[in-house]
N, C-alpha and C positions, 0 to 999 in steps of 0.2 A: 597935465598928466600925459605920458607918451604911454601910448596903448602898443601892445608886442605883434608883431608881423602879422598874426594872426587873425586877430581881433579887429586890426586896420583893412585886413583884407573884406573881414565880410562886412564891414560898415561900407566901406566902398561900393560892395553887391549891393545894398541894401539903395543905397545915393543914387547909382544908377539905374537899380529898378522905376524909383520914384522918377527922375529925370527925364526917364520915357513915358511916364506919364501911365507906368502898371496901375491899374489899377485894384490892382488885390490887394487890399491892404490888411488881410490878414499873412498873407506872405513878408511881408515888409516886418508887422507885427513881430510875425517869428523871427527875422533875421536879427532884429534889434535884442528880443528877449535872448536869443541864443549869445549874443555878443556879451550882454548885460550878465548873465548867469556867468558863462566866461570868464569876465571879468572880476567875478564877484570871488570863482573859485581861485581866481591866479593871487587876488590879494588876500583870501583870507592862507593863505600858503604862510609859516613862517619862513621867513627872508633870515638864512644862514649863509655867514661867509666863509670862505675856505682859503687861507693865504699861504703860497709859495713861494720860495726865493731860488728855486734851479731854473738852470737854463738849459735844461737835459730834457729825454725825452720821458723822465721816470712820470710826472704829474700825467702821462695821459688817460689814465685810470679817469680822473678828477675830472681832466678836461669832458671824455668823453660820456662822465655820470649827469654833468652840465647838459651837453650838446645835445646828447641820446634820451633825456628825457629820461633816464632811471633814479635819481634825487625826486624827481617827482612823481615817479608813480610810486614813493614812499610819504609822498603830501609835503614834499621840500619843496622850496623856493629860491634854490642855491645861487652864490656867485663863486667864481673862482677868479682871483687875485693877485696879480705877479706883482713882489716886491725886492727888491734888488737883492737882499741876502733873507738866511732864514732868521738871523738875529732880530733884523727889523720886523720878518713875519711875528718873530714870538714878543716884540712890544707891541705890537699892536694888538693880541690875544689879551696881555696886561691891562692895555688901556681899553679895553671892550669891541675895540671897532671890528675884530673880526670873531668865530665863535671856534673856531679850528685850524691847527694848524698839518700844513703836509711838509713832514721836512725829518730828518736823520737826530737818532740819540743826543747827540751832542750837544744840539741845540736844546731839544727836552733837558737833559741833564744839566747844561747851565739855567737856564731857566728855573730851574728848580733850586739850582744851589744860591739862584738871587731872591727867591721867596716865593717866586709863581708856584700855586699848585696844580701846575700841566702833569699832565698822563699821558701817553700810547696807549692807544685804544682798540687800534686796529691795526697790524704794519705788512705793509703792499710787496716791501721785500725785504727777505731776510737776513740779508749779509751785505756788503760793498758792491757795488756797481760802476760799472767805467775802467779807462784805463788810465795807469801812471805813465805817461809819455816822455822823452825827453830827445834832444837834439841828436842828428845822428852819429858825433862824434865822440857823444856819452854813450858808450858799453856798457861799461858796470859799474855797480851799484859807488864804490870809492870816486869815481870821475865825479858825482855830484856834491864830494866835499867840495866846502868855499863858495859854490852855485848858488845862482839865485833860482826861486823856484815861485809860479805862478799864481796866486790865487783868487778867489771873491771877493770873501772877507773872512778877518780874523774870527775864529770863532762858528764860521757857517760851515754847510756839509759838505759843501767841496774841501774846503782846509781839511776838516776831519776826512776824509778821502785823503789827501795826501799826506795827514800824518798815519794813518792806518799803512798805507804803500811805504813811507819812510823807516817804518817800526818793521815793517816785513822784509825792507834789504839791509837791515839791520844796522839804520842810518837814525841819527840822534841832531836834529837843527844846530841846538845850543852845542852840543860836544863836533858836531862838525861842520860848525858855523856854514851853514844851509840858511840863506837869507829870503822870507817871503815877501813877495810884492805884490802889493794888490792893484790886479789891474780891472776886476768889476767882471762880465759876462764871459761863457766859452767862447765866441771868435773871436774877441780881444786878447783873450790869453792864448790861444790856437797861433795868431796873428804876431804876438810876444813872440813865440816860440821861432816863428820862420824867421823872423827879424835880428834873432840872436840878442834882442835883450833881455830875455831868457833862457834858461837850458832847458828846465823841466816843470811839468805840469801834471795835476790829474782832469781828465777830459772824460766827457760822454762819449759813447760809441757814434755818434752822427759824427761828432767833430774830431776824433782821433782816427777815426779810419780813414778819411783823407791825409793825413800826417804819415800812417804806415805805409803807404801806398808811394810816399815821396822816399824811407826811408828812412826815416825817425824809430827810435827804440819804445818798443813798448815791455816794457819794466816789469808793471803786474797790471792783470785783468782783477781788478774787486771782485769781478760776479763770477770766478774760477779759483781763487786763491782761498785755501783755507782760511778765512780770517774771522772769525764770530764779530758777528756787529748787527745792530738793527737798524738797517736804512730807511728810505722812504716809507715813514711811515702817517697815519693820522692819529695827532695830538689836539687834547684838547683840557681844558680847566676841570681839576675832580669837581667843584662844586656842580658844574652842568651836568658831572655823570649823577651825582647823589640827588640835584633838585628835580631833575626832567630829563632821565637817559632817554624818553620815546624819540628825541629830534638824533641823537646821537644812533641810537638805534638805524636810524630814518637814513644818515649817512653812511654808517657800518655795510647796509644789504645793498645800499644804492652804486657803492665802491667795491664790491662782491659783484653785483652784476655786469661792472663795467670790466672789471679784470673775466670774468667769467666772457663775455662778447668778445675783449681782444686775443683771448685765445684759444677762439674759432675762427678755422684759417677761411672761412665764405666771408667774412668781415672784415680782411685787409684792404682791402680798396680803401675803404671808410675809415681804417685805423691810422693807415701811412698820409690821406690829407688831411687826415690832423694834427699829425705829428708834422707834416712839412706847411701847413698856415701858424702853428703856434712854435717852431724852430724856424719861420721864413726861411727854408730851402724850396729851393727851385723846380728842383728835379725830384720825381719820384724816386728816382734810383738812390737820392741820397738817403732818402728815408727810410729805405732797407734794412742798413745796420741794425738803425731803433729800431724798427718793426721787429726785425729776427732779438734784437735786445733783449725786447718786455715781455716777448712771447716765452723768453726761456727767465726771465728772472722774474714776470707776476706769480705769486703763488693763491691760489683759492681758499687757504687755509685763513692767513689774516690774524693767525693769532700771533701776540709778541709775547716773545721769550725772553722770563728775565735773565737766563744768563747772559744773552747777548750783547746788554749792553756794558758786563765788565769790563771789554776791553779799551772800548771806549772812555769808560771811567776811570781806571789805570791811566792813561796817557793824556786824558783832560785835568784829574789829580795833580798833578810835576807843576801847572800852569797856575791851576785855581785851587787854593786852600781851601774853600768851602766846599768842596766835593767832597774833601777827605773827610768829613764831618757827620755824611748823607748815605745813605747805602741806596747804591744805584737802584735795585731791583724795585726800590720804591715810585717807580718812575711809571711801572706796567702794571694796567689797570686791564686787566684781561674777561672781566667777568659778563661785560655786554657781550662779545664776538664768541663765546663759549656760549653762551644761550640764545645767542643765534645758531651757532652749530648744533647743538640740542635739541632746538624745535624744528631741526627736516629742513632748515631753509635751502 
């Protein structure tokens, strides 16, 4: 069993006490019961996973509920997850291995239309986020007929990102044969984009502000465009809300406190290194953008709205015949994060 940083530190204290030959050994005594009690508390924690599939800087809520030690002072034992799209996040929720997911409507929405009883529980932002980018010899919105255009994966939130921006410049794939490629992570497809084997793309703010700065088109900003949608948000299986909502609860306030800490501006320091160890950028300065991003698109409210995900559902409908079937709103399960807002939290 590997014992957490903590735990290794004060057994080590204890090692070398003895070593030199301390003879208190009630001091020792204590150092081992303090480690042991410790250890008792960190395993009796239920062990909750939380799986993403963005390579944006929207998860650092998650990230920082992990880091920061707020999952646990609600008695969580969380991990947090990267898996290459949110489709693959939401089978592994199916197949049990994870207990929630953080990821955009669309992914809830099919998931539901394939039989999962997944929910929105909680949602961290309330509309689109990022920007539509495109080459800079693409102007307007007609230059990306015939184009091919960048994405994850079929079906994840970035797709739905760029069909939400394609429905907004009032561009149709199939009626203006608009070809997607998947090329997998943002600076691959960033990367696509300089290289001209692409034109256009939807991008996080880390990795489209360098693109503006060269002269590339930014199209639409998701988190400035009118566009009702419910993004990043935390999803998870009804049965977990109806058999044992305390642990869902436990992540609700612990993802409250974390949005609540990054936007308190004494806590950027802390916010921007970890949005630049979990985006691997270099430079503080890149991490700006995200920073100035989440601080203006977290919201402390948390609740999901079900009109939000109509329009979503309207445009994932034309693709998937079993949507048309579902009424989206059945998707938002609102009634934990209202009784959190309720009790004063």
């Amino acid at each position: 069993m590997r014992l957490p940083i903590a735990f290794s530190t004060k057994l080590l204290q204890a090692v070398r006490l003895f070593a030199t030959g301390a003879r208190d050994c009630l001091l020792i005594a204590g150092f081992v019961l303090t480690i042991l009690s410790s250890l008792s508390r960190a395993q009796s924690a239920p062990l909750f996973r939380i799986a993403y599939g963005m390579t944006s800087e929207m998860p650092t809520a998650v990230w920082l509920g992990v880091e920061q030690g707020f999952y646990r002072k609600h008695g969580l034992n969380v991990e947090a997850i990267y898996m290459r799209s949110g489709p693959l996040s939401m089978s592994a929720m199916a197949s049990g291995d994870v207990q929630m997911v953080f990821t955009s409507a669309n992914n809830v929405l099919n998931g539901a239309a394939a039989g999962l009883d997944v929910v929105v529980v909680a949602n961290v932002i309330a509309h689109g986020e990022g920007i539509f980018m495109a080459r800079p010899e693409i102007q307007k919105p007609e230059d990306l007929r015939g184009k091919r255009v960048a994405i994850q994966s079929i079906g994840g939130g970035g797709w739905a990102n760029n069909m939400l921006a394609l429905d907004y410049l009032n561009l149709d794939p199939e009626r203006d044969k608009i070809q997607f490629i998947v090329l997998g992570d943002q600076p691959s497809r960033a990367q696509a984009l300089e290289s001209g084997r692409v034109q256009a793309s939807w991008l996080g703010y880390a990795f489209s502000e360098p693109l503006k700065k060269k002269g590339y088109t930014a199209f639409v900003d998701l988190g400035r465009a009118p566009i009702s949608y419910l993004g990043p948000s935390l999803s998870t299986r009804r049965q977990f809300v109806r058999q044992d909502p305390k642990p869902i609860e436990g992540i609700i306030k612990g993802t409250l406190d974390a949005v609540r800490y990054v936007r308190k501006p004494e806590n950027k320091p802390v916010v921007t290194k970890t949005i630049m160890r979990h985006l691997r950028l270099s430079r503080p300065e890149e991490a700006e953008v995200s920073y100035h991003a989440i601080q203006q698109l977290y919201s402390n409210d948390l609740v999901p709205k079900a009109a939000s995900v109509k329009k979503i559902h309207q445009i994932l409908s034309k693709a998937n015949p079993n949507l048309r079937k579902m009424n989206p709103e059945e998707v938002v399960e609102d009634s934990l994060i209202l009784r959190i807002h309720a009790s004063g939290y």
